[in-house]
C-alpha positions as CSV (number, residue, x, y, z in Angstrom):
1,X,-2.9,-28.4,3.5
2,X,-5.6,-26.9,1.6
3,X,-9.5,-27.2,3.2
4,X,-10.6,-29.1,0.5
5,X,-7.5,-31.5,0.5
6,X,-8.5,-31.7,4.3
7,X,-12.0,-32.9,3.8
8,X,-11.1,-35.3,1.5
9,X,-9.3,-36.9,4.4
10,X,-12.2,-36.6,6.7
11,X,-14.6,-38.1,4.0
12,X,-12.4,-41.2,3.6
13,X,-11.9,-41.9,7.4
14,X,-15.5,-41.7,8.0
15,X,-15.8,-43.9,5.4
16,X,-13.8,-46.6,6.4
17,X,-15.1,-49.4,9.0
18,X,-10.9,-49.6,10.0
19,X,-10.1,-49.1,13.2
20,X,-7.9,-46.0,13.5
21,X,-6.6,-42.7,15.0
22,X,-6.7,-39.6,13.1
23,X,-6.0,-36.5,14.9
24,X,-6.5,-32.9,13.7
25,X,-4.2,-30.4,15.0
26,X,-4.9,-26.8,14.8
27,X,-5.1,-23.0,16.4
28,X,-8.1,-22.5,18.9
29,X,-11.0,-21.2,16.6
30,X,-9.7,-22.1,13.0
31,X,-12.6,-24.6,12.9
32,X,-11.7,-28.1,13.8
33,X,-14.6,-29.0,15.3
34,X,-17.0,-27.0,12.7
35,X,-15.7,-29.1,9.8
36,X,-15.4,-32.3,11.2
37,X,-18.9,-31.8,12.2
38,X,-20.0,-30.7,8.4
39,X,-18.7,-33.7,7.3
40,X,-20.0,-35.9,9.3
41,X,-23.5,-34.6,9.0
42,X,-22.9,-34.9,5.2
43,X,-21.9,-38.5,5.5
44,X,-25.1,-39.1,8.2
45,X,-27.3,-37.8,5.0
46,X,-25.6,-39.8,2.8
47,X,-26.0,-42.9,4.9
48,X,-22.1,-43.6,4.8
49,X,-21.1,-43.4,7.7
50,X,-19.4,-46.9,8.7
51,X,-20.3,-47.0,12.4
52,X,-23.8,-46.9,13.7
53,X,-23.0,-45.2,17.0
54,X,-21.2,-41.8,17.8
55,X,-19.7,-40.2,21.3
56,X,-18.1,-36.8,21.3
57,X,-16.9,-35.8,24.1
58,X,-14.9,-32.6,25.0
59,X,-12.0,-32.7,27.4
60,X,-12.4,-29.1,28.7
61,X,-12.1,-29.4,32.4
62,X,-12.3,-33.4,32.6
63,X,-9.9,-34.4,35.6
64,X,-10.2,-37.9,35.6
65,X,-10.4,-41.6,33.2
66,X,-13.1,-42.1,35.3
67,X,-15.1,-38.9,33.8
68,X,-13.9,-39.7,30.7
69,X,-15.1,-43.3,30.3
70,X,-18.4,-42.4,31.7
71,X,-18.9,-39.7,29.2
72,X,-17.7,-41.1,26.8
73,X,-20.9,-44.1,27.4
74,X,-23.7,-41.0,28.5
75,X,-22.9,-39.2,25.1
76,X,-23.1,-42.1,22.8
77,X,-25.9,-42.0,20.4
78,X,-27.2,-43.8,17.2
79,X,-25.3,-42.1,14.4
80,X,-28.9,-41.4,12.7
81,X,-29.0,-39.0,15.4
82,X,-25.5,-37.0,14.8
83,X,-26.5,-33.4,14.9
84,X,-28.7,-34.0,17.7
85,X,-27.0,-33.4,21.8
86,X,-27.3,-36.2,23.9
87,X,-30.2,-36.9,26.2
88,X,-32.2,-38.5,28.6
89,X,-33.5,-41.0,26.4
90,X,-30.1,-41.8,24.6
91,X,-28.7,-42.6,28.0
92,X,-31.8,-44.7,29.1
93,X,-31.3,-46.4,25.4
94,X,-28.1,-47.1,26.3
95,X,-28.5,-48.3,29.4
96,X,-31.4,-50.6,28.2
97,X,-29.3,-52.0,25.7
98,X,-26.0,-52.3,28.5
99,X,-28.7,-54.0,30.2
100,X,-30.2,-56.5,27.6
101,X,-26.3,-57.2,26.3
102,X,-25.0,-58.2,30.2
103,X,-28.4,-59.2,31.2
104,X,-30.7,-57.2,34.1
105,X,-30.3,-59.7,36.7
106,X,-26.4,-59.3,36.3
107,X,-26.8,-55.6,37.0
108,X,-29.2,-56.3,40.2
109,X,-26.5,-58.8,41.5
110,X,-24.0,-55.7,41.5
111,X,-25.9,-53.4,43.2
112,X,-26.6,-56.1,45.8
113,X,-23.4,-57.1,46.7
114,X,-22.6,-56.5,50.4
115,X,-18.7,-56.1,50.1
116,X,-18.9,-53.4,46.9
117,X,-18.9,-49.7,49.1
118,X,-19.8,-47.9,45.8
119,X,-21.8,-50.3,43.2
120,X,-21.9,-47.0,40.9
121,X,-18.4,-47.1,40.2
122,X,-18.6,-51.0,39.0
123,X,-21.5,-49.9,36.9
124,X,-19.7,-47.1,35.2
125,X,-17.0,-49.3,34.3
126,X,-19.8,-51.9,32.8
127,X,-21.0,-48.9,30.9
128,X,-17.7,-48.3,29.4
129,X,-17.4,-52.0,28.5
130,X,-21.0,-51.3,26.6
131,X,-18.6,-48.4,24.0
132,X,-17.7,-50.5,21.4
133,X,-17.4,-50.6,17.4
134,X,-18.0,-46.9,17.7
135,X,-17.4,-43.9,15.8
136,X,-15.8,-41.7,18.4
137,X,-14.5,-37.6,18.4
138,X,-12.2,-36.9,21.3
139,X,-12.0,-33.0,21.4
140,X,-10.1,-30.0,23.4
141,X,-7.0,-31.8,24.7
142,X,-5.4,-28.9,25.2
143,X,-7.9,-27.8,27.8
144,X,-8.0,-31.1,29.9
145,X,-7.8,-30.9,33.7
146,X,-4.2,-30.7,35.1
147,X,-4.6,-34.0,36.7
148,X,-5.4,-36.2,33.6
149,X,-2.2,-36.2,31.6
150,X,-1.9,-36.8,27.6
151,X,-0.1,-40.2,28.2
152,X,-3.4,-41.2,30.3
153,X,-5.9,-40.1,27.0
154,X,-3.8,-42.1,24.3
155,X,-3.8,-44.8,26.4
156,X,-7.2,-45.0,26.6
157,X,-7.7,-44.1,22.8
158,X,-5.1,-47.1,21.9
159,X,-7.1,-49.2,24.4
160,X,-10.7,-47.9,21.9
161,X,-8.8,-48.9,18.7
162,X,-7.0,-52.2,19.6
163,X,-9.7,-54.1,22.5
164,X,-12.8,-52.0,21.3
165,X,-12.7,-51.9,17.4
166,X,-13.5,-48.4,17.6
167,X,-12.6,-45.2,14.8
168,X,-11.1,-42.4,16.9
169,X,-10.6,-38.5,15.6
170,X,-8.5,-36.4,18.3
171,X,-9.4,-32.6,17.7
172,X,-6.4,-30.4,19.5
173,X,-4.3,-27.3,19.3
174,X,-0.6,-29.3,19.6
175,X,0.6,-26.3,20.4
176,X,-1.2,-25.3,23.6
177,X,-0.9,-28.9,24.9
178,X,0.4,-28.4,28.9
179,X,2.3,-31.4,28.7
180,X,3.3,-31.8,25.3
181,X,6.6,-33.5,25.8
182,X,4.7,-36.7,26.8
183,X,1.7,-36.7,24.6
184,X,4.4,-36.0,21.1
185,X,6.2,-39.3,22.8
186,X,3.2,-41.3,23.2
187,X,1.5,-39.9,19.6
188,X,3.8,-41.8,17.5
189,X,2.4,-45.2,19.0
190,X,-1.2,-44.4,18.6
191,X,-2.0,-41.8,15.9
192,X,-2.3,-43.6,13.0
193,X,-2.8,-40.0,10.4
194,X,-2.0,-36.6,11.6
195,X,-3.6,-33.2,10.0
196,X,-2.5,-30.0,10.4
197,X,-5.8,-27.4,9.9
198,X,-4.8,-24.3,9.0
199,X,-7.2,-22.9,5.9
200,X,-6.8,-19.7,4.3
201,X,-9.6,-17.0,5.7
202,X,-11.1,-17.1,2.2
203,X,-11.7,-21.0,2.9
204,X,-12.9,-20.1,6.7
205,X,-15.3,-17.2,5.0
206,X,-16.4,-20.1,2.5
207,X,-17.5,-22.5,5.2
208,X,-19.0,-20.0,7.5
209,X,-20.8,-17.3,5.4
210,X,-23.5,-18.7,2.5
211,X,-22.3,-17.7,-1.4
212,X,-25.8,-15.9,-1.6
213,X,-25.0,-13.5,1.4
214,X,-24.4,-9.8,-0.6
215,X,-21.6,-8.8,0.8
216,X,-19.1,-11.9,0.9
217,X,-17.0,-10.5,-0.9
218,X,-16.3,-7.5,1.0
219,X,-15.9,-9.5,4.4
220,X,-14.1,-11.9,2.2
221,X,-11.2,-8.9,1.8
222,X,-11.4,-7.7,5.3
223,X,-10.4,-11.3,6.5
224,X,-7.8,-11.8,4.4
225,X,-6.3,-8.6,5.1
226,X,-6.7,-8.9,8.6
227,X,-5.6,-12.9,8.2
228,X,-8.4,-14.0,10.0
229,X,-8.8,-17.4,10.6
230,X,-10.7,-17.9,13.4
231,X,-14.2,-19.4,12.5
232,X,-16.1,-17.9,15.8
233,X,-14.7,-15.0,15.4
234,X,-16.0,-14.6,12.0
235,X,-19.3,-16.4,12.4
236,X,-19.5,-13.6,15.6
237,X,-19.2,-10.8,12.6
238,X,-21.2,-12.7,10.8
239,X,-24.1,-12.6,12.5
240,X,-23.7,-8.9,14.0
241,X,-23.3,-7.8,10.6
242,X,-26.5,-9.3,9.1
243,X,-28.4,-7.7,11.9
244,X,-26.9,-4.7,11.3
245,X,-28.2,-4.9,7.6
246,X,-31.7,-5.4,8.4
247,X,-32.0,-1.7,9.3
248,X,-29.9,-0.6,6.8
249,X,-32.3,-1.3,3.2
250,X,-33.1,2.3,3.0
251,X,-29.3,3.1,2.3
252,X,-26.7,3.5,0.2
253,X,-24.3,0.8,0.0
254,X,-21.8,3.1,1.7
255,X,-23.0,2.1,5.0
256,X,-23.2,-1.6,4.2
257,X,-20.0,-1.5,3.7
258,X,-18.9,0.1,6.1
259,X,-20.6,-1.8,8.9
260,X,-19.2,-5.0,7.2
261,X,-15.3,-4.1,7.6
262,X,-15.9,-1.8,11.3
263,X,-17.4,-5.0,12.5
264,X,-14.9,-7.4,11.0
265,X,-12.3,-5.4,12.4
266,X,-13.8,-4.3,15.9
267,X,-14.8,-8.4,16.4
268,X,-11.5,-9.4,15.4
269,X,-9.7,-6.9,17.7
270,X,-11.7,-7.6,20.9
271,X,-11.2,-11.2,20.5
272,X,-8.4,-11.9,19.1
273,X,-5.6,-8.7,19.9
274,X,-4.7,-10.2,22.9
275,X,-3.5,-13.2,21.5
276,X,-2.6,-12.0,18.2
277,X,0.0,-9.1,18.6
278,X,-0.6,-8.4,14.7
279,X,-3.8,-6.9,15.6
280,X,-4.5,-3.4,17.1
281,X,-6.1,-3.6,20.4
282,X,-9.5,-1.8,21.2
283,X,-7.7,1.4,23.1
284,X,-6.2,1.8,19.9
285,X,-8.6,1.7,17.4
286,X,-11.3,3.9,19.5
287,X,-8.6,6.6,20.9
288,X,-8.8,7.8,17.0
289,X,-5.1,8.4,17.3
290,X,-3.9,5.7,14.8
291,X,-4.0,8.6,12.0
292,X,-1.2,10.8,14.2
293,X,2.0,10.4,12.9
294,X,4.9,10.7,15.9
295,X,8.5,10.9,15.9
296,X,8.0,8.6,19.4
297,X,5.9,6.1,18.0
298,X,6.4,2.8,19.0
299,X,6.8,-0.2,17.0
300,X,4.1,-1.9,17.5
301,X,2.0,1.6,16.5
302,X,3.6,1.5,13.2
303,X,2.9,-2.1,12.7
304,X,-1.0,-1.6,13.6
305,X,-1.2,2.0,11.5
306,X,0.2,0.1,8.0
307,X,-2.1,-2.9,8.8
308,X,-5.1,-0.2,9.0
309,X,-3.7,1.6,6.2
310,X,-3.8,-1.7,4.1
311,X,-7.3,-2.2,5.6
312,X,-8.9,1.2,4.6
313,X,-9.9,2.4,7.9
314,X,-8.5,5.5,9.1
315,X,-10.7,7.8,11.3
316,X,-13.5,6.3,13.8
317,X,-17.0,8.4,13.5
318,X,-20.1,8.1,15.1
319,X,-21.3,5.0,13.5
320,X,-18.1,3.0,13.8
321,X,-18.6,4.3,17.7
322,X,-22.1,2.8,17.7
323,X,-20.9,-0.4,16.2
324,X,-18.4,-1.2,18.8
325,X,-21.2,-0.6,21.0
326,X,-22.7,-3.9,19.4
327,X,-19.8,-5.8,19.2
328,X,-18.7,-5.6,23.1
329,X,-22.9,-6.2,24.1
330,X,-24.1,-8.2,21.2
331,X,-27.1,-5.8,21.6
332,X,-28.8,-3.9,18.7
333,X,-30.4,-0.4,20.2
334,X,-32.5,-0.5,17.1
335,X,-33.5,3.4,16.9
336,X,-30.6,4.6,18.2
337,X,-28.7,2.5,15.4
338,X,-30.9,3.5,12.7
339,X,-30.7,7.4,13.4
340,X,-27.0,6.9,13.6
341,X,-26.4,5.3,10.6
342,X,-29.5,7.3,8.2
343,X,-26.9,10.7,9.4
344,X,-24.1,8.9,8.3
345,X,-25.7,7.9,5.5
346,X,-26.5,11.3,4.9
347,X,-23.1,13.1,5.5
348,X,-21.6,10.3,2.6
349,X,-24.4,11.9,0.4
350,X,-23.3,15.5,0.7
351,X,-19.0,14.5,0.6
352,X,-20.0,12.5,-2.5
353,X,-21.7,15.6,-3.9
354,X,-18.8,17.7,-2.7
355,X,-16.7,15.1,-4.5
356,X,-18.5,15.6,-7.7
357,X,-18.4,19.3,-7.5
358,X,-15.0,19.3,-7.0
359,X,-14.5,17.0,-9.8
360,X,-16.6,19.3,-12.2
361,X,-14.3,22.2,-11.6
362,X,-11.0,20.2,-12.0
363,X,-12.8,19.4,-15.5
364,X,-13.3,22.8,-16.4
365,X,-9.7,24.0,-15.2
366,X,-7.6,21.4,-16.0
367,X,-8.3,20.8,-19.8
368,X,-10.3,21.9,-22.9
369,X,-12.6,19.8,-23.1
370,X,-15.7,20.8,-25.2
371,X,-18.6,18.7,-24.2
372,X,-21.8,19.7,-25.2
373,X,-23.4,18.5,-22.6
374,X,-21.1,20.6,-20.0
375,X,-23.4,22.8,-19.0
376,X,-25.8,20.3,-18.6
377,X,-23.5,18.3,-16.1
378,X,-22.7,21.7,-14.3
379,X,-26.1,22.1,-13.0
380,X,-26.7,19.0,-12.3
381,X,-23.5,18.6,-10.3
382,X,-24.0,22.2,-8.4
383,X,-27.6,21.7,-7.8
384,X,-27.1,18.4,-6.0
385,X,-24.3,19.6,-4.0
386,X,-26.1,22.9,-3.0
387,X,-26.5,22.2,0.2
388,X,-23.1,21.8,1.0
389,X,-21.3,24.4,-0.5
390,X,-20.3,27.6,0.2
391,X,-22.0,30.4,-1.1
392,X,-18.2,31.8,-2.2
393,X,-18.3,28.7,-4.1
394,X,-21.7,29.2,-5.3
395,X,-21.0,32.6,-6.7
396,X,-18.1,31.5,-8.6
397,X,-20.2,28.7,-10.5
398,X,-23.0,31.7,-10.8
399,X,-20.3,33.8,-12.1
400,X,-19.3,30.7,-15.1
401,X,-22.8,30.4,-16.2
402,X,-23.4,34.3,-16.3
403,X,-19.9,34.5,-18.4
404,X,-21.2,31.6,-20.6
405,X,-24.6,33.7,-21.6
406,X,-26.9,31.3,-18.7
407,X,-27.9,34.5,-17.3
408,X,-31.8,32.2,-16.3
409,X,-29.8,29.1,-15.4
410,X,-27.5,31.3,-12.9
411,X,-31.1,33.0,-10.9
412,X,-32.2,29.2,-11.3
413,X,-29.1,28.2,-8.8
414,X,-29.5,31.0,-6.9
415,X,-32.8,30.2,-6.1
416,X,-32.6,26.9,-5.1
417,X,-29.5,27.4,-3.0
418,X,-31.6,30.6,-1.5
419,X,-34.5,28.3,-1.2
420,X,-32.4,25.3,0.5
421,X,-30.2,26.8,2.9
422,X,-33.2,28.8,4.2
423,X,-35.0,25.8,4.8
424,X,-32.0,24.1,6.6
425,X,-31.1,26.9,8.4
426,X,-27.7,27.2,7.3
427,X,-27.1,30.4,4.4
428,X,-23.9,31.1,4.2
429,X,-21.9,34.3,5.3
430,X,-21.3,36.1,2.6
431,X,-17.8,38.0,2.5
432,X,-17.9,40.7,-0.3
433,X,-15.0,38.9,-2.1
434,X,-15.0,35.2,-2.9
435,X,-11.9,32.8,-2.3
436,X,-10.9,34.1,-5.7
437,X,-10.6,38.0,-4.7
438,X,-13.8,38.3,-7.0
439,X,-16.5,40.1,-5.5
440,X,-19.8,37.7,-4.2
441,X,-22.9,38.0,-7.6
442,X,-25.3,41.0,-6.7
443,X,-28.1,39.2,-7.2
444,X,-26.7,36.6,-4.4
445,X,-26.5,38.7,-1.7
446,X,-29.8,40.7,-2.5
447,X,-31.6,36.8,-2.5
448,X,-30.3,35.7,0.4
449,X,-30.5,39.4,2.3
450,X,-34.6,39.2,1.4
451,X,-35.0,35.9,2.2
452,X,-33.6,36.5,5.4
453,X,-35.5,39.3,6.0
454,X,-39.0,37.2,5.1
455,X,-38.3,34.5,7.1
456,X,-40.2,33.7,10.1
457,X,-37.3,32.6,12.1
458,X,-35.7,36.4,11.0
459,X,-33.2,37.0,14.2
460,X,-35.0,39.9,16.3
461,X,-34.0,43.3,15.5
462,X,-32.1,44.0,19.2
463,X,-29.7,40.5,19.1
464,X,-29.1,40.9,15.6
465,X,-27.4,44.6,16.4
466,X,-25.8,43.1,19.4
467,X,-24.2,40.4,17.3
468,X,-23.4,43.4,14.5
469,X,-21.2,45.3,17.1
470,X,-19.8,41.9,18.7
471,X,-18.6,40.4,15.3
472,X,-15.1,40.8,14.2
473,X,-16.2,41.7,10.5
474,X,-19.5,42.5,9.4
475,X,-20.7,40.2,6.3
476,X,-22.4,41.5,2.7
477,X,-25.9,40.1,3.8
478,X,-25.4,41.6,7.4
479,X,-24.7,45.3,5.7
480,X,-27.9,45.0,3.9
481,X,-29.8,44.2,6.0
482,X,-28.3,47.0,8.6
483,X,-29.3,49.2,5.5
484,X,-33.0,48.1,6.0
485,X,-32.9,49.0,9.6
486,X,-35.6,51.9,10.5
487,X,-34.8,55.2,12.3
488,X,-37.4,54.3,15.2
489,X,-35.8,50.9,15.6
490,X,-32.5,52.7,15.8
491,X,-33.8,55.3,17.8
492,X,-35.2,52.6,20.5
493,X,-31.8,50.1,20.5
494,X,-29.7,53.4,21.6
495,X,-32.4,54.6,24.5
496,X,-33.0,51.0,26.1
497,X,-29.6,49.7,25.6
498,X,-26.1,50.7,27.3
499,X,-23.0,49.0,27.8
500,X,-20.0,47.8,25.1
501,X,-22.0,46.9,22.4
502,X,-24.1,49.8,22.6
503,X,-21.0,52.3,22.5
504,X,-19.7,50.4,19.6
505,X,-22.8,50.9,17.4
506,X,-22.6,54.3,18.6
507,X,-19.3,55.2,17.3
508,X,-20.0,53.3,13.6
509,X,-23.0,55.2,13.4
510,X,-21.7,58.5,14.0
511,X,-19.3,58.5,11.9
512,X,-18.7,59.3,8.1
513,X,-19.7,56.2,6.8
514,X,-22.9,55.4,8.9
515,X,-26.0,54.1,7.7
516,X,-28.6,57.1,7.2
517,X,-31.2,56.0,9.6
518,X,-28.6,54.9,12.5
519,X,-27.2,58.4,12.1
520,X,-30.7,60.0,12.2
521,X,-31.7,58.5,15.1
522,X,-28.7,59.3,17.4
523,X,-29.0,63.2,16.0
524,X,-33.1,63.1,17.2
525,X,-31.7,61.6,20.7
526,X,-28.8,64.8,20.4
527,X,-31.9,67.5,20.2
528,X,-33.2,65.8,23.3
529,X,-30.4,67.5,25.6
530,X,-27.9,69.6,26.1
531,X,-26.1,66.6,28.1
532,X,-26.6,64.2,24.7
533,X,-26.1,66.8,22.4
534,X,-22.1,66.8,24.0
535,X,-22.1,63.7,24.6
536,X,-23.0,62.8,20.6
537,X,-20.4,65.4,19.6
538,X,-17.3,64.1,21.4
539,X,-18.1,60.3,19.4
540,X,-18.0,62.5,16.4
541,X,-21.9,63.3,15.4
542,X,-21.6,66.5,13.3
């Protein structure tokens, strides 16, 4: 039965001055209770409502007929109040009015009588005589105490209807009903209409989440993907989510959504995974194995991977970390969140520049496609993703633009991914061939080898040999800069120093390829003594 069929119904009982039952049967958390209260806080403001009092009471714990009848008479209020809790002064108004209807020196009487052990209890049944041609909601049957049985409440809600005059609405989950033998026995006798709730998530996402919030429609997809029907769940994402968003104005919408369907998910999962074998627990989701594929996975792995796979989620980074963090406390670290998400934020920047980059060269390989504007695009494209590429891939776009006559356009890139990387502390090593097997622009390495060699943060003379005779290979800009190396420096590294790396930089520079200076300075140290002199010889030093 659709929502809107459903409220129909609702509308037309509370409508009706007819006595009657009408119970609404549905799964813990689809939002029984939420609608029934929207409608009846429509009807209040439309001044249609047929009754002029109200009692809801919730059976969640209650033990006894005594409780119930006494609650049932404490919660009762004017129905110009509905949307309001009960109070002190409802009660005292109702017990003013018990009071004026049996008269006050009735209820003195009672109390006075000698033979009556506990005058209280005669007064709480006077109280429930007081509920009368009342609008009543009976809610959580499911979740009575175990010593008041379902027979037991339909009695007392024919007794309401037949003696009382009184419009009844039972709110349950049939299902979860501990002795539901008796009350599907006993229904038949006293319900008068029976509903089954079950809306679609888009109707639950339609009564929870106002049309003007942005992102709807994105939450919209992640319940109905996930089948999410449970209204606190979703109004528990709801709310994170919109806090979440009030950090967020300052970027892209990459993050927004992204926090919408992390949350959606993570809230449904710690809530509802337990109960709902459909939906991958917690462990799962933060153990970032759900991407692993395994020849000993179990069924209900594959079952939670295609869900995820249908839900667009397949790797957990540090903001989805920090948003579970929310969902299981509820609590916002507000800086910590922000700096979390403005990294993320600026990660999806560079991959989306990568992307585009990537894209650019697919155009340029994979068809002829004349644009005049290519060019145009090129630079764009490669200037905005310069600080993510590599500086192989930066000398093959150098290479296109220097084939294609841009001779100024190709120093223009190298500058500003000189200029860049420098600044970010990141310029790439630079092999002498490029991915390609063609060798890294000239005017590349030169750049990048004086900018390093200008910079303030230029790595100290003594560690930068060390790392030299530690490395594996030795990299373009590394070599020139070795070239720029003075005698005296050498000649001061190989006196102070000693150990593996120092023998290693001793037997490159001695031999036939060496660089000038390094070889100078080690035959200066040979003239010293006869002891170096043999020394020098046996590495090689002619």
């Amino acid at each position: 039965m659709s929502l809107q069929v459903i409220q129909q119904h609702i509308l037309e009982f509370l409508n009706s001055s007819e006595p009657e039952v009408l119970a609404i049967s549905g799964a813990w958390g689809v939002g029984k209770t939420f609608a029934w209260n929207q409608e009846l806080v429509n009807c209040r403001n439309d001044k249609t409502l047929a009754f002029g009092k109200y009692s809801y009471v919730s059976l969640f714990g209650v033990n006894s007929l005594e409780v119930l009848k006494a609650t049932l008479f404490e919660n009762l209020i004017d129905s110009s109040l509905i949307g309001s809790d009960p109070s002190l002064k409802s009660l005292k108004d109702n017990t003013v009015s018990m009071s004026k209807s049996l008269g006050q020196k009735s209820i003195k009487q009672i109390k006075n009588l000698p033979f009556l052990k506990n005058a209280s209890s005669v007064l709480d049944a006077m109280s429930y005589m007081y509920v009368c041609n009342s609008l009543i909601c009976i809610d959580d049957l499911e979740r009575k105490g175990n010593a008041l049985s379902s027979k037991d409440i339909l009695g007392i809600v024919s007794q309401l209807k037949e003696q009382k005059k009184c419009k009844i609405v039972l709110l349950l989950n049939e299902a979860s009903i501990s002795d539901s033998t008796d009350y599907k026995e006993f229904k038949e006798k006293v319900i008068d209409k029976e509903i089954t709730f079950n809306p679609t998530p888009s109707e639950c996402i339609d009564l929870i989440i106002p049309n003007e919030f942005e992102w709807i429609e994105t939450v919209r997809e992640c319940a109905e993907t996930l089948s999410l029907t449970n209204m606190r769940v979703i109004s528990k994402a709801y709310s994170l989510i919109s806090k979440c968003l009030q950090h967020c104005d300052d970027l892209g919408p990459e993050i927004s959504r992204q926090i919408c369907l992390s949350i959606t998910l993570f809230t449904t999962s710690y809530y509802c995974s337990s109960s709902n074998k459909r939906i991958p627990p917690i462990d799962f989701l933060t153990a970032n194995s759900f991407i692993r594929l395994s020849t000993e996975e179990t069924d209900d792995h594959k079952k939670w991977r295609g869900l995820l796979v249908a839900y667009q989620f397949t790797y957990v980074d540090d903001l989805d970390k920090a948003l579970f963090q929310i969902v299981e406390s509820g609590f916002i670290h507000v800086e910590s969140f922000k700096a979390i998400a403005k990294q993320t934020n600026k990660k999806l920047i560079e991959s989306n520049q990568e992307n585009a980059f990537r894209e650019i060269w697919k155009e340029f390989y994979n068809s002829f496609c004349e644009e005049a504007n290519f060019i145009e695009r090129f630079m764009l494209i490669t200037t905005n993703a310069i600080s993510s590429i590599s500086a192989a891939n930066l000398s093959s776009s150098v290479r296109l633009l220097r084939e294609l006559g841009q001779q100024s356009k190709a120093s223009d890139l190298i500058a500003v991914f000189v200029s860049k990387n420098l600044d970010l502390g990141r310029l790439n090593y630079l092999d002498k061939y490029d991915d390609f097997g063609d060798e890294i622009d000239n005017e590349l390495i030169e750049s990048v080898t004086a900018a390093l060699n200008d910079s303030p943060n230029l790595e100290p003379t003594r560690e930068f040999l060390i790392r030299v005779c530690t490395s594996y290979d030795t990299s373009e800009e590394d070599k020139a800069r070795i070239s720029q190396i003075k005698e005296s420096e050498f000649y001061d590294f190989f006196k102070k120093e000693s150990g593996e790396p120092w023998r290693k930089l001793l037997k490159q520079s001695s031999g036939e390829h060496a660089e000038a200076n390094a070889k100078s300075a080690l035959k200066k140290i040979a003239r010293e003594s006869k002891l170096n002199e043999i020394r020098l010889k046996r590495l090689g030093l002619d």
